[in-house]
Biopython code that builds the backbone (N, CA, C, O; Angstrom):
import numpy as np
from Bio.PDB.StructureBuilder import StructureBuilder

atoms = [
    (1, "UNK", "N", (1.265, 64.304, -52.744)),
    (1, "UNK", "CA", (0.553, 64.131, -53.995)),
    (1, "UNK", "C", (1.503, 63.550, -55.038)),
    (1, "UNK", "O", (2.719, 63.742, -55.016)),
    (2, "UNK", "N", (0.890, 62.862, -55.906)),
    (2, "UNK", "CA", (1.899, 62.361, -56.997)),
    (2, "UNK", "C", (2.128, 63.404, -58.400)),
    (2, "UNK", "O", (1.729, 64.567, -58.456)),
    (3, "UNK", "N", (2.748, 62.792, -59.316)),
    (3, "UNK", "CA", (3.203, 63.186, -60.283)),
    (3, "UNK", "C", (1.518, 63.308, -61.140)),
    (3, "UNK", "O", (0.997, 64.392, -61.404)),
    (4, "UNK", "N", (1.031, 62.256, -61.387)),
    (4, "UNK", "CA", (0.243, 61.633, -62.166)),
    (4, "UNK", "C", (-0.535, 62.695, -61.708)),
    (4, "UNK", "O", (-0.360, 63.741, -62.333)),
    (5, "UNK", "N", (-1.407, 62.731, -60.726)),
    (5, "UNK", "CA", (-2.223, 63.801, -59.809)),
    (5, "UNK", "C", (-2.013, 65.178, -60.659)),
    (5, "UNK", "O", (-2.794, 65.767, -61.406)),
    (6, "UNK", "N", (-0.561, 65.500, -60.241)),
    (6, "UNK", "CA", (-0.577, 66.849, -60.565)),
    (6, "UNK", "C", (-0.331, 67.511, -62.433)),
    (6, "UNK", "O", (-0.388, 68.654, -62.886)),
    (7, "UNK", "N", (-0.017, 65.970, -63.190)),
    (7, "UNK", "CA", (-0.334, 66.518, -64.634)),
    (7, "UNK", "C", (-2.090, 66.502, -64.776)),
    (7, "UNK", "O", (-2.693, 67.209, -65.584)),
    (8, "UNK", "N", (-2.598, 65.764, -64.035)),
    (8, "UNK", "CA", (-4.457, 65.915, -64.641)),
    (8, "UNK", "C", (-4.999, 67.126, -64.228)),
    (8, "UNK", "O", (-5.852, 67.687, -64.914)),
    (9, "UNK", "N", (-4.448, 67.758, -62.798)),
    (9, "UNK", "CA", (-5.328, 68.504, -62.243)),
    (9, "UNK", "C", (-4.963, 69.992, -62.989)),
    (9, "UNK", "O", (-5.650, 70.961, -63.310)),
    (10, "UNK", "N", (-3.476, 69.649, -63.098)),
    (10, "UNK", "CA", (-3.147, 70.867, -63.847)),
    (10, "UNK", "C", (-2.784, 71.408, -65.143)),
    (10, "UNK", "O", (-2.456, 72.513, -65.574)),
    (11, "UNK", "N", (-3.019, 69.829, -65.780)),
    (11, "UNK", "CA", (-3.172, 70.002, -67.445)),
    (11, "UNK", "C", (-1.954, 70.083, -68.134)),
    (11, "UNK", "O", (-1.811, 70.450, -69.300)),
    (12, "UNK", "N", (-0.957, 69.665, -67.236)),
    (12, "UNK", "CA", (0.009, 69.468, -67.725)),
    (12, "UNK", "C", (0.678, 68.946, -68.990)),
    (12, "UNK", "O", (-0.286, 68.767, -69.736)),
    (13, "UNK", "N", (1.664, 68.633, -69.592)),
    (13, "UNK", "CA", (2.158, 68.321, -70.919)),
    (13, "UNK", "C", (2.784, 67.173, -70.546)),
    (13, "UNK", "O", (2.956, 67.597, -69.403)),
    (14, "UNK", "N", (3.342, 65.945, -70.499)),
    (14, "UNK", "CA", (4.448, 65.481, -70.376)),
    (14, "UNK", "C", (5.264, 64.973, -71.731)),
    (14, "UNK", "O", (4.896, 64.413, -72.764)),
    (15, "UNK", "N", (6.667, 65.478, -71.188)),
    (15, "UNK", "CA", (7.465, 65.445, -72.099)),
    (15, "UNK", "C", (9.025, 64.599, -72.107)),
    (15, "UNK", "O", (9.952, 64.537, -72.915)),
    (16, "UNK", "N", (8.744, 63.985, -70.702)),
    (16, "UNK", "CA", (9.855, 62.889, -70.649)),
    (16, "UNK", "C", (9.235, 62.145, -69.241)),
    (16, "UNK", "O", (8.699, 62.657, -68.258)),
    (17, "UNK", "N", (9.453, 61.110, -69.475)),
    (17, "UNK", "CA", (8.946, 60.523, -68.027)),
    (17, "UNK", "C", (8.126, 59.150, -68.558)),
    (17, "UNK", "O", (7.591, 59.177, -69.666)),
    (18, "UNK", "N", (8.056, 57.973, -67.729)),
    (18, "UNK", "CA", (6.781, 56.644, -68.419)),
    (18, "UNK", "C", (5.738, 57.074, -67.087)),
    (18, "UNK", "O", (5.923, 57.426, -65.922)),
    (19, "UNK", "N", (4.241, 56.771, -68.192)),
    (19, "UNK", "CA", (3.340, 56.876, -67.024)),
    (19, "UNK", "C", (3.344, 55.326, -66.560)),
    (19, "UNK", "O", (4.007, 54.613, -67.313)),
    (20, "UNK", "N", (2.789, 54.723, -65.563)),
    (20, "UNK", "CA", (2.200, 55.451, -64.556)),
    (20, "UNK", "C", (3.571, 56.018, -63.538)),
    (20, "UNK", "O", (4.566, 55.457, -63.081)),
    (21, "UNK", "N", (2.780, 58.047, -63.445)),
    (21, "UNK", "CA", (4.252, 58.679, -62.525)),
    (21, "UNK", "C", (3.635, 58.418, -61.170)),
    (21, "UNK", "O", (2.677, 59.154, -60.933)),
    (22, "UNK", "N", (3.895, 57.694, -60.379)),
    (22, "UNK", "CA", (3.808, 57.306, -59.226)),
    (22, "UNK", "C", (4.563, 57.771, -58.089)),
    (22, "UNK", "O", (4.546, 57.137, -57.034)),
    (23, "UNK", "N", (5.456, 59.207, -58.279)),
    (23, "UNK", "CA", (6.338, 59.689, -58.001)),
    (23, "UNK", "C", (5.718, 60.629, -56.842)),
    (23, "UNK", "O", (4.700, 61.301, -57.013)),
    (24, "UNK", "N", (6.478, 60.592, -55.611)),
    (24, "UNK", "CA", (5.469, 61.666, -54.540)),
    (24, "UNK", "C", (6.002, 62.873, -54.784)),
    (24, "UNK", "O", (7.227, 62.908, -54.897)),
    (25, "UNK", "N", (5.131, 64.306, -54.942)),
    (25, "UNK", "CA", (5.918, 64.937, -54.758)),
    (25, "UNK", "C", (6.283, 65.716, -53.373)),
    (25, "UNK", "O", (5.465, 65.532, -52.472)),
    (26, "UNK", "N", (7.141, 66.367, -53.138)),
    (26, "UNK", "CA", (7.016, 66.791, -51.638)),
    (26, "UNK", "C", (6.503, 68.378, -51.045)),
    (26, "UNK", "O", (5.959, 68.839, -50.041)),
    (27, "UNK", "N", (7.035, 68.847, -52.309)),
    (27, "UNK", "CA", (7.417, 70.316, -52.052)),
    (27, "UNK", "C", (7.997, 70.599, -54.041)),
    (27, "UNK", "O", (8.667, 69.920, -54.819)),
    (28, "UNK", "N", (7.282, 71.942, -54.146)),
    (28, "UNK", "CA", (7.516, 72.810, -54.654)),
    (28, "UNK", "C", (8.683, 73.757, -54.663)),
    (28, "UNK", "O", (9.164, 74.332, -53.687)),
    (29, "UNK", "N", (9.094, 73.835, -56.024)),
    (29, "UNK", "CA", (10.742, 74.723, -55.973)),
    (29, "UNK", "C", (10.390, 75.949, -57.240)),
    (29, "UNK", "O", (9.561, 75.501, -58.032)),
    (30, "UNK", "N", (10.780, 77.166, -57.530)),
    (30, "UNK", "CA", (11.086, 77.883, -57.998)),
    (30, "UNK", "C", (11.616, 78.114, -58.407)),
    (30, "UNK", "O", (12.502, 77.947, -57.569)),
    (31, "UNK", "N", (12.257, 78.598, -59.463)),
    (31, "UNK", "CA", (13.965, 79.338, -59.686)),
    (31, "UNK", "C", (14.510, 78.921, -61.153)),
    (31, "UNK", "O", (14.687, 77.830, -61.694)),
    (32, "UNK", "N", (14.691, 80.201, -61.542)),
    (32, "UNK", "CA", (15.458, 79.888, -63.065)),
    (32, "UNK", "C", (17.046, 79.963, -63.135)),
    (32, "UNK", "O", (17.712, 79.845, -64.163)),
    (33, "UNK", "N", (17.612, 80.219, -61.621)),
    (33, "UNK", "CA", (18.828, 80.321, -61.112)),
    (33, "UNK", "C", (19.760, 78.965, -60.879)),
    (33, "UNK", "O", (19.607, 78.451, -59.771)),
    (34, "UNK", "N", (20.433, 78.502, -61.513)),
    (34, "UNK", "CA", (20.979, 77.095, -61.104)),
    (34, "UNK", "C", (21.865, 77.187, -59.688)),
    (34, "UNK", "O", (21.623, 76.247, -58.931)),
    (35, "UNK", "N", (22.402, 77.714, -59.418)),
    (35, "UNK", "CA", (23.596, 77.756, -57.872)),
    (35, "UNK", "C", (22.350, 78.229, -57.349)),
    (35, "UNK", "O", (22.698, 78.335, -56.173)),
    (36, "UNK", "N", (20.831, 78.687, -57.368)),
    (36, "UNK", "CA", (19.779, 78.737, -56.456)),
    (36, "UNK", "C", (19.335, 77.466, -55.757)),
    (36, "UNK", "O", (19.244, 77.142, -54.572)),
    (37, "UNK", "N", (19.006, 76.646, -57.322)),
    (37, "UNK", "CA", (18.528, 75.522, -56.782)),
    (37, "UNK", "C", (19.621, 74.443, -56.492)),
    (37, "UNK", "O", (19.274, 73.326, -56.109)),
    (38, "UNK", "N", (20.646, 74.692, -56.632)),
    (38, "UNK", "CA", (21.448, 74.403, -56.607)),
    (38, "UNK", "C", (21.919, 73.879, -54.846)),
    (38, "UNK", "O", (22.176, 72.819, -54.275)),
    (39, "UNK", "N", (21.832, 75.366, -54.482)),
    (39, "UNK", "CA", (21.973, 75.485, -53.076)),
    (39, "UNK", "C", (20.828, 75.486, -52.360)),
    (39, "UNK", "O", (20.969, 76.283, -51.433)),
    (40, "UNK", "N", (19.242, 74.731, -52.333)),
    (40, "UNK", "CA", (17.862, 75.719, -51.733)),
    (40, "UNK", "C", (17.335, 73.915, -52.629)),
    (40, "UNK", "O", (16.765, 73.032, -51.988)),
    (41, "UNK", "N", (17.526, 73.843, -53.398)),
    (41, "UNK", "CA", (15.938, 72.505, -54.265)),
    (41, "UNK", "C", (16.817, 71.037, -53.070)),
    (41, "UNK", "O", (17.986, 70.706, -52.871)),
    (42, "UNK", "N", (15.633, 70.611, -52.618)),
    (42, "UNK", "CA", (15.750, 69.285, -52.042)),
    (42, "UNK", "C", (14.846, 68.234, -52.832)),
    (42, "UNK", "O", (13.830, 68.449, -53.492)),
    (43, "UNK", "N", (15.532, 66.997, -52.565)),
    (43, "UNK", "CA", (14.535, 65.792, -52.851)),
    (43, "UNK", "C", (13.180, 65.433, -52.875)),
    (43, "UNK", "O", (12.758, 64.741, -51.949)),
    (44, "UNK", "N", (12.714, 65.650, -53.433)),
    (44, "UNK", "CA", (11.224, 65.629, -53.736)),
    (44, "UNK", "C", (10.729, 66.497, -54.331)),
    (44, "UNK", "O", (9.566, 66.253, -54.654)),
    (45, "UNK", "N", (11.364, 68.078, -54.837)),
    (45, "UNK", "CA", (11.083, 68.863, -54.932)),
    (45, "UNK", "C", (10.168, 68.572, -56.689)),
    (45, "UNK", "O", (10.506, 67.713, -57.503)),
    (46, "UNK", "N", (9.311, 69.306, -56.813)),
    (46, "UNK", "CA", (9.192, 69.756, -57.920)),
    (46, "UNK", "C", (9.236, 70.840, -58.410)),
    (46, "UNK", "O", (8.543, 71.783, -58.026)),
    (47, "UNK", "N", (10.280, 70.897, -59.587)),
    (47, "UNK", "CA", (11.213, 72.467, -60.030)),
    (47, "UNK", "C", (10.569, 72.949, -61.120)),
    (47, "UNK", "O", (10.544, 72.505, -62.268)),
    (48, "UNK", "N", (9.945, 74.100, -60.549)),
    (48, "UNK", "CA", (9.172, 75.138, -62.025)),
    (48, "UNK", "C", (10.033, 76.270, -62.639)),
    (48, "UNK", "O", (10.146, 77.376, -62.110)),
    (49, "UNK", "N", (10.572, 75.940, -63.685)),
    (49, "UNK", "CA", (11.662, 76.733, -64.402)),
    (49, "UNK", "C", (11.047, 77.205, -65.799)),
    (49, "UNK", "O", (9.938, 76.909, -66.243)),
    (50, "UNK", "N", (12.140, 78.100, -66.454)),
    (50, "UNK", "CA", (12.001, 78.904, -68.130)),
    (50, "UNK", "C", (13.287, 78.451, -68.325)),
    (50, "UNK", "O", (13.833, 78.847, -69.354)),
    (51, "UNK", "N", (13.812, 77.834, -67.711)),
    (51, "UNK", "CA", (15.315, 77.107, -68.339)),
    (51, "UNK", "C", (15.108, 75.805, -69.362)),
    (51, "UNK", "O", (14.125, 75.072, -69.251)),
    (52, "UNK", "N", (15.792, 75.667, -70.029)),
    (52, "UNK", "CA", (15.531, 74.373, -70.750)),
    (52, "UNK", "C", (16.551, 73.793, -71.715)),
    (52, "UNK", "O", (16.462, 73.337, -72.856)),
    (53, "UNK", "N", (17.778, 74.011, -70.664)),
    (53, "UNK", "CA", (19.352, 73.402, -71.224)),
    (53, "UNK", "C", (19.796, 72.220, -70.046)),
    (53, "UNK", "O", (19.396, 71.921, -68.921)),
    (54, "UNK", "N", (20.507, 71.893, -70.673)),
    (54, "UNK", "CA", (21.375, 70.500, -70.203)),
    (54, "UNK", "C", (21.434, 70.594, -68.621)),
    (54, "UNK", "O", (21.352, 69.605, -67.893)),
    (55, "UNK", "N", (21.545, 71.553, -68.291)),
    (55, "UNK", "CA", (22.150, 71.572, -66.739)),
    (55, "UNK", "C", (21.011, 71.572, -65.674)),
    (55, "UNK", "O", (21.208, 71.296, -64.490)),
    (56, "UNK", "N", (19.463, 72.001, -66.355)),
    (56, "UNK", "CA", (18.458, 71.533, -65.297)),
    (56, "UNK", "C", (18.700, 70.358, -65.365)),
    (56, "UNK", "O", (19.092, 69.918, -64.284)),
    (57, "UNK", "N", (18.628, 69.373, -66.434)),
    (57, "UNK", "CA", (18.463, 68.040, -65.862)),
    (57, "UNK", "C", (19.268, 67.829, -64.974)),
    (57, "UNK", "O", (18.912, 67.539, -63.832)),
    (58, "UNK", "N", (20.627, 67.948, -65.378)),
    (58, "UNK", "CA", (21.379, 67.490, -64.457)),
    (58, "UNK", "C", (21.220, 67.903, -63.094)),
    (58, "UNK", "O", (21.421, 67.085, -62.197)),
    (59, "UNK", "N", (20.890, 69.052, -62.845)),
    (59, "UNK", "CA", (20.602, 69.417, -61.251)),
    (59, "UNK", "C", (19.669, 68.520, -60.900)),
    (59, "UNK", "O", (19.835, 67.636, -60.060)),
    (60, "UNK", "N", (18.643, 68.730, -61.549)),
    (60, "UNK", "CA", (17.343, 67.875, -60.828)),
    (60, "UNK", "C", (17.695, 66.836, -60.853)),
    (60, "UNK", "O", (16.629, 66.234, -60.726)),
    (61, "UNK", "N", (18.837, 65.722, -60.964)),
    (61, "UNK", "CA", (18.904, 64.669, -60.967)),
    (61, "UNK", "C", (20.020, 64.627, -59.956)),
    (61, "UNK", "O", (20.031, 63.671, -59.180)),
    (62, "UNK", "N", (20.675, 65.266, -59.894)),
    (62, "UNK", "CA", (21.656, 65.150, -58.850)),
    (62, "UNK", "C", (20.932, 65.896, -57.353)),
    (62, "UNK", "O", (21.406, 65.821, -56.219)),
    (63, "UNK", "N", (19.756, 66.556, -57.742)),
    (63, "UNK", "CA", (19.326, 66.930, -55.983)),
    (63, "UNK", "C", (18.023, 65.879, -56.096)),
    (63, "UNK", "O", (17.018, 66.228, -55.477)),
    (64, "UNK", "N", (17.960, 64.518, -56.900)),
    (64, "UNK", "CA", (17.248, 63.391, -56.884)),
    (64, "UNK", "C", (15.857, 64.451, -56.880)),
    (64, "UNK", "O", (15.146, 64.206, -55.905)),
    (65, "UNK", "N", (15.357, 65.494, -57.696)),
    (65, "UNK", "CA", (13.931, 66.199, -57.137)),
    (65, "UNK", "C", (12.675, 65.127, -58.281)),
    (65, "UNK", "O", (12.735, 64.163, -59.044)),
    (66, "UNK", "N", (11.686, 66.049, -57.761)),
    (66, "UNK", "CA", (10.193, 64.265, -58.487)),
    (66, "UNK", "C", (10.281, 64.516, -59.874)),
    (66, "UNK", "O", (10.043, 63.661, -60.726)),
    (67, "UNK", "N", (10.767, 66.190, -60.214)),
    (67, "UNK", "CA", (10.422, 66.178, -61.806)),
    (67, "UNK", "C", (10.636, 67.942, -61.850)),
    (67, "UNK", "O", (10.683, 68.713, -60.891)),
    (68, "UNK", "N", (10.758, 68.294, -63.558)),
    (68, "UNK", "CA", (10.458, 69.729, -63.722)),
    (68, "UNK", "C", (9.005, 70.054, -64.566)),
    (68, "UNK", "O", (8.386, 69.286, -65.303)),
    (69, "UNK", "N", (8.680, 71.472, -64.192)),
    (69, "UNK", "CA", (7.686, 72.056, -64.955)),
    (69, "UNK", "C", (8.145, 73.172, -65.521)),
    (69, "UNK", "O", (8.471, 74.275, -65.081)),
    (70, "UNK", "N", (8.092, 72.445, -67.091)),
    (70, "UNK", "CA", (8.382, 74.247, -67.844)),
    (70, "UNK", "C", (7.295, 74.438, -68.241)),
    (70, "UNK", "O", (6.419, 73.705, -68.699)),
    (71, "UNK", "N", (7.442, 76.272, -67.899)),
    (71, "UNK", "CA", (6.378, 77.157, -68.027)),
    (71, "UNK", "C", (6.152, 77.577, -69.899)),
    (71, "UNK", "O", (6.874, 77.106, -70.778)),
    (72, "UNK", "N", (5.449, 78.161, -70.049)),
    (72, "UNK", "CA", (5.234, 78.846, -70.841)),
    (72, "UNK", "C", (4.893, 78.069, -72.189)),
    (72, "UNK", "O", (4.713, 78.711, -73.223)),
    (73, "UNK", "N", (4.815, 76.800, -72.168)),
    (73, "UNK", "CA", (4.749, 76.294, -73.590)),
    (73, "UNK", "C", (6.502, 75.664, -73.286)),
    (73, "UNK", "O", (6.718, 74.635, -73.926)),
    (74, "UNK", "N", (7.143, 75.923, -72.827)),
    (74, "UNK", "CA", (8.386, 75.771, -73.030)),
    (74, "UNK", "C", (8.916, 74.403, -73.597)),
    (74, "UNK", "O", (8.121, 73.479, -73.425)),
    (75, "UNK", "N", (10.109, 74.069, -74.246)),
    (75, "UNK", "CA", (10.201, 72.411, -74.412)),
    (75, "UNK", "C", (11.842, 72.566, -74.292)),
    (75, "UNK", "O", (12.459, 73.554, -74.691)),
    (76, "UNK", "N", (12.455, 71.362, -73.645)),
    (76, "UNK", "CA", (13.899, 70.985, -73.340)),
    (76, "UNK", "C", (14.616, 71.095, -74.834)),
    (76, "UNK", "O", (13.897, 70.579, -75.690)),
    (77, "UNK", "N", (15.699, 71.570, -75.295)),
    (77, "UNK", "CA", (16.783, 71.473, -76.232)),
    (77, "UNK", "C", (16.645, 70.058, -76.048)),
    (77, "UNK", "O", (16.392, 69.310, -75.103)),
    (78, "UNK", "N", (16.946, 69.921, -77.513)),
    (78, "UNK", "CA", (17.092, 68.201, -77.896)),
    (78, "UNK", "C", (18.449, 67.509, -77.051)),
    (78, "UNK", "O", (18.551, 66.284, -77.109)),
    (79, "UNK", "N", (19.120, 68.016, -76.544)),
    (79, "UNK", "CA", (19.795, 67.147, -75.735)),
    (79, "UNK", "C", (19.947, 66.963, -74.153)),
    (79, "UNK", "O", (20.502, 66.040, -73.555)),
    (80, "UNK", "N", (19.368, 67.981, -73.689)),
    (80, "UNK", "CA", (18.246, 68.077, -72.531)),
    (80, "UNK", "C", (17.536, 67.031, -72.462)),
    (80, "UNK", "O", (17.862, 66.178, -71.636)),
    (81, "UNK", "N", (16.405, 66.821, -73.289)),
    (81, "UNK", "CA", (15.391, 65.741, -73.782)),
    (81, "UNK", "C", (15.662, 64.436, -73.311)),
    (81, "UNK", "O", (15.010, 63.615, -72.665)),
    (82, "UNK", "N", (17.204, 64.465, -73.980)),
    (82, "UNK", "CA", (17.617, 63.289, -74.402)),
    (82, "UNK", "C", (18.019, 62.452, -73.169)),
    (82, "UNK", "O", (17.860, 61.244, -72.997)),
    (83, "UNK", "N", (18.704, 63.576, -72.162)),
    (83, "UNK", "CA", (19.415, 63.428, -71.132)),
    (83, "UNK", "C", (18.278, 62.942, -70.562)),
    (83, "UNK", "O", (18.321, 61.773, -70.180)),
    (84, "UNK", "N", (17.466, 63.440, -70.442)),
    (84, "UNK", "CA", (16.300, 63.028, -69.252)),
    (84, "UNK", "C", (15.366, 61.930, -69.348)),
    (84, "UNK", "O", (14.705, 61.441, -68.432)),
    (85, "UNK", "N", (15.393, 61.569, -70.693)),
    (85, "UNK", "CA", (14.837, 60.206, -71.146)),
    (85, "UNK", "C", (15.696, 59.144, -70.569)),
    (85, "UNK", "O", (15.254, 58.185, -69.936)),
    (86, "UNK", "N", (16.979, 59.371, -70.828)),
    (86, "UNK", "CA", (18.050, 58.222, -70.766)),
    (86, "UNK", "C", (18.010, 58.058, -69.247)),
    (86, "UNK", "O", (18.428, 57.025, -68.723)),
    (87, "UNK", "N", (17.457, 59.178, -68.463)),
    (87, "UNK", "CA", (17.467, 58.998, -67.205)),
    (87, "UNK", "C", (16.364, 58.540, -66.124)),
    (87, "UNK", "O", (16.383, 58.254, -64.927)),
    (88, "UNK", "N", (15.203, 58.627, -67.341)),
    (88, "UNK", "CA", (13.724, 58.436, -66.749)),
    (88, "UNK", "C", (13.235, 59.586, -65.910)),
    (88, "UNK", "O", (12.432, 59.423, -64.991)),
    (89, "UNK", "N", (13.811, 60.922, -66.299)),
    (89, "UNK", "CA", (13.270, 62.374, -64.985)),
    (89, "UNK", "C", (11.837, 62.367, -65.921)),
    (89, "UNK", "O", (11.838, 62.030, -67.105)),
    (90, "UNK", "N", (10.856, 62.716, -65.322)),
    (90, "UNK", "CA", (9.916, 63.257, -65.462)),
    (90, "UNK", "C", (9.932, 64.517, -66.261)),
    (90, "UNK", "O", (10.752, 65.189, -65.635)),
    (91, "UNK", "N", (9.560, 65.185, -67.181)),
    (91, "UNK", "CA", (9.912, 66.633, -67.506)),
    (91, "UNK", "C", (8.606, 66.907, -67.754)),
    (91, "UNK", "O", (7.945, 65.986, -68.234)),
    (92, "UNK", "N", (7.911, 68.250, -67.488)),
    (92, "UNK", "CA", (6.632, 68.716, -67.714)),
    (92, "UNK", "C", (6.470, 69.702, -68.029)),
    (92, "UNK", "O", (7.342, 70.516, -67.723)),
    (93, "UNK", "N", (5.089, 70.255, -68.931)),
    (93, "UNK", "CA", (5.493, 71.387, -69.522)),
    (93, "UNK", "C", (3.836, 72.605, -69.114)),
    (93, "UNK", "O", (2.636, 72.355, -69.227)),
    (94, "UNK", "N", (4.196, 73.232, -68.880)),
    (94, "UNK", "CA", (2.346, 73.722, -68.431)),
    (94, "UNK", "C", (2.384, 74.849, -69.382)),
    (94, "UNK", "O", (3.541, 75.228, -69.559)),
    (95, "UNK", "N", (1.288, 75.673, -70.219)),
    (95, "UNK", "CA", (0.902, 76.604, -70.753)),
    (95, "UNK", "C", (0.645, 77.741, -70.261)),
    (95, "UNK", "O", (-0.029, 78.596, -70.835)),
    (96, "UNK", "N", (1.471, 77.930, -68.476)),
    (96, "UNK", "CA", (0.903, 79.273, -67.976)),
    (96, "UNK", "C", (2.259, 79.312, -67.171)),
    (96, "UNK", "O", (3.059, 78.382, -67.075)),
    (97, "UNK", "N", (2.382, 80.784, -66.514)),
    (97, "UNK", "CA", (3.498, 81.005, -65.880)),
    (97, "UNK", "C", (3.505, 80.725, -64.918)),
    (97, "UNK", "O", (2.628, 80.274, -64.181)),
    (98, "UNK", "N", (5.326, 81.144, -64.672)),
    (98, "UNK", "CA", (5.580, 80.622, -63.242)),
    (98, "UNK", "C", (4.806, 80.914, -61.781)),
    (98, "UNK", "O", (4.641, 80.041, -60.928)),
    (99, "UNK", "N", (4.342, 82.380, -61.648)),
    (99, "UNK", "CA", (3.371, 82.766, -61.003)),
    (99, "UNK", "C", (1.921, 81.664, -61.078)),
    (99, "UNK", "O", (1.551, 81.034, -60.088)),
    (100, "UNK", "N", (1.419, 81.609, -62.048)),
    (100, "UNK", "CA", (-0.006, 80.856, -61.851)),
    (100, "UNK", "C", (0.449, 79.346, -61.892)),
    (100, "UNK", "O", (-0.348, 78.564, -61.375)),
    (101, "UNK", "N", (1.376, 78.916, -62.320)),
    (101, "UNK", "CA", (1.508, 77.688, -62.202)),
    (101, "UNK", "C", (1.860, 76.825, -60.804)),
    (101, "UNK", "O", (1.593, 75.644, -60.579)),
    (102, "UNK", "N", (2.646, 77.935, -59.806)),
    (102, "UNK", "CA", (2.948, 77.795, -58.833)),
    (102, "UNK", "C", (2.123, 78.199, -57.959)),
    (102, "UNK", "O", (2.074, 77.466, -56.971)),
    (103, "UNK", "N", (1.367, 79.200, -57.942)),
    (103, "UNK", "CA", (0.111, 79.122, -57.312)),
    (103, "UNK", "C", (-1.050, 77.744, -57.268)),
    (103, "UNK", "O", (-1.458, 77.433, -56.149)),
    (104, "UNK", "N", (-1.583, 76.911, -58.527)),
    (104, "UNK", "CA", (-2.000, 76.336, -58.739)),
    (104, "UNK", "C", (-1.216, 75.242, -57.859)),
    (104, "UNK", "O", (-1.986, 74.551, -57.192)),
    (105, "UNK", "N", (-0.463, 75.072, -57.777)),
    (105, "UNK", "CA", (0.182, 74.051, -56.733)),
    (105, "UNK", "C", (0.075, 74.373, -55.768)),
    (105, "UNK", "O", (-0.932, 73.908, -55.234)),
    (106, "UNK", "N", (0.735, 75.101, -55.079)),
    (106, "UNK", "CA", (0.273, 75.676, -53.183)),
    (106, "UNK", "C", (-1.483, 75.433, -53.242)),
    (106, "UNK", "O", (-1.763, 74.957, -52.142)),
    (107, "UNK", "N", (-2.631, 75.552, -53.987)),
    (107, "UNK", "CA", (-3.508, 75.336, -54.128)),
    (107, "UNK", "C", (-4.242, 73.604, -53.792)),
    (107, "UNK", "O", (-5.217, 73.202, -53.156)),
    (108, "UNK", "N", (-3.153, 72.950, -54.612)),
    (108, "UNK", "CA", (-3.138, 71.715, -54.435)),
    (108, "UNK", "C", (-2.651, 71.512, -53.289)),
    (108, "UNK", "O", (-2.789, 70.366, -52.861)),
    (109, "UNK", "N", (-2.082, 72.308, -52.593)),
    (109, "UNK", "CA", (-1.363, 71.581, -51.036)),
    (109, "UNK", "C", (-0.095, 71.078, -51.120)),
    (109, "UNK", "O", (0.269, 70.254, -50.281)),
    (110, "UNK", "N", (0.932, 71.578, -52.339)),
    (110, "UNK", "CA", (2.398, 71.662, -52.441)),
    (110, "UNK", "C", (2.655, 72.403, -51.565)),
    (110, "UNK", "O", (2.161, 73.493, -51.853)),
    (111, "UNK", "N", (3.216, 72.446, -50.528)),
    (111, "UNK", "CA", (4.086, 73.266, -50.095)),
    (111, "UNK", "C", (5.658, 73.507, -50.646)),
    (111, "UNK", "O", (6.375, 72.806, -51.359)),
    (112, "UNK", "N", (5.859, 74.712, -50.046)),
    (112, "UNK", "CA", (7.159, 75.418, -51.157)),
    (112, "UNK", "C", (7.882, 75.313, -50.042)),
    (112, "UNK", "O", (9.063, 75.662, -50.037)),
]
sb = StructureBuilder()
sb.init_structure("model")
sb.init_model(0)
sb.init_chain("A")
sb.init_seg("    ")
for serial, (resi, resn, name, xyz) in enumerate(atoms, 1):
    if name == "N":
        sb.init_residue(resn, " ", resi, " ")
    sb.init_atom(name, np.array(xyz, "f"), 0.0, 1.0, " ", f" {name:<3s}", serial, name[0])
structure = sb.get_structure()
């Protein structure tokens, strides 16, 4: 499924990224733990976090994953933001938690 797909179906926010996201995703990731995903998030992944400092981007860009979803309303520190613009990551933001948000995906046929 793509990027694009999964902000309509799930009402997503986007908050860094150009549409059209044409981006596949593969698999679903978890974790507000960085040496988690660190060691565990692969390529394609899409990473549902409550983190929202400098160093997700950088992970998710160095384990090349499709994009992040912050939960809760959440939004990236302005230099987070910044990082991920300059980089073109996708960043997304959903209004529900990590539990229902990640459910709502396995729903869609993310596998984790």
């Amino acid at each position: 499924m793509h990027l694009n797909e999964i902000i309509e179906k799930l009402d997503l926010k986007l908050l860094s990224g150009e549409v059209p996201l044409q981006t596949e995703v593969l698999r679903g990731y978890v974790s507000d733990l960085m040496s988690d995903v660190i060691a565990h998030g692969k390529e394609g992944d899409i990473w549902i976090t409550y983190q929202t400092h400098v160093n997700v981007v950088a992970i998710a860009l160095m384990k090349n994953m499709a994009g992040i979803i912050l939960i809760q309303n959440r939004q990236l520190i302005p230099a987070a933001a910044t990082k991920a613009e300059e980089a073109g990551l996708t960043v997304l933001s959903s209004c529900e938690s990590a539990f229902e948000t990640t459910g709502r995906l396995y729903q869609l046929g993310i596998p984790g």
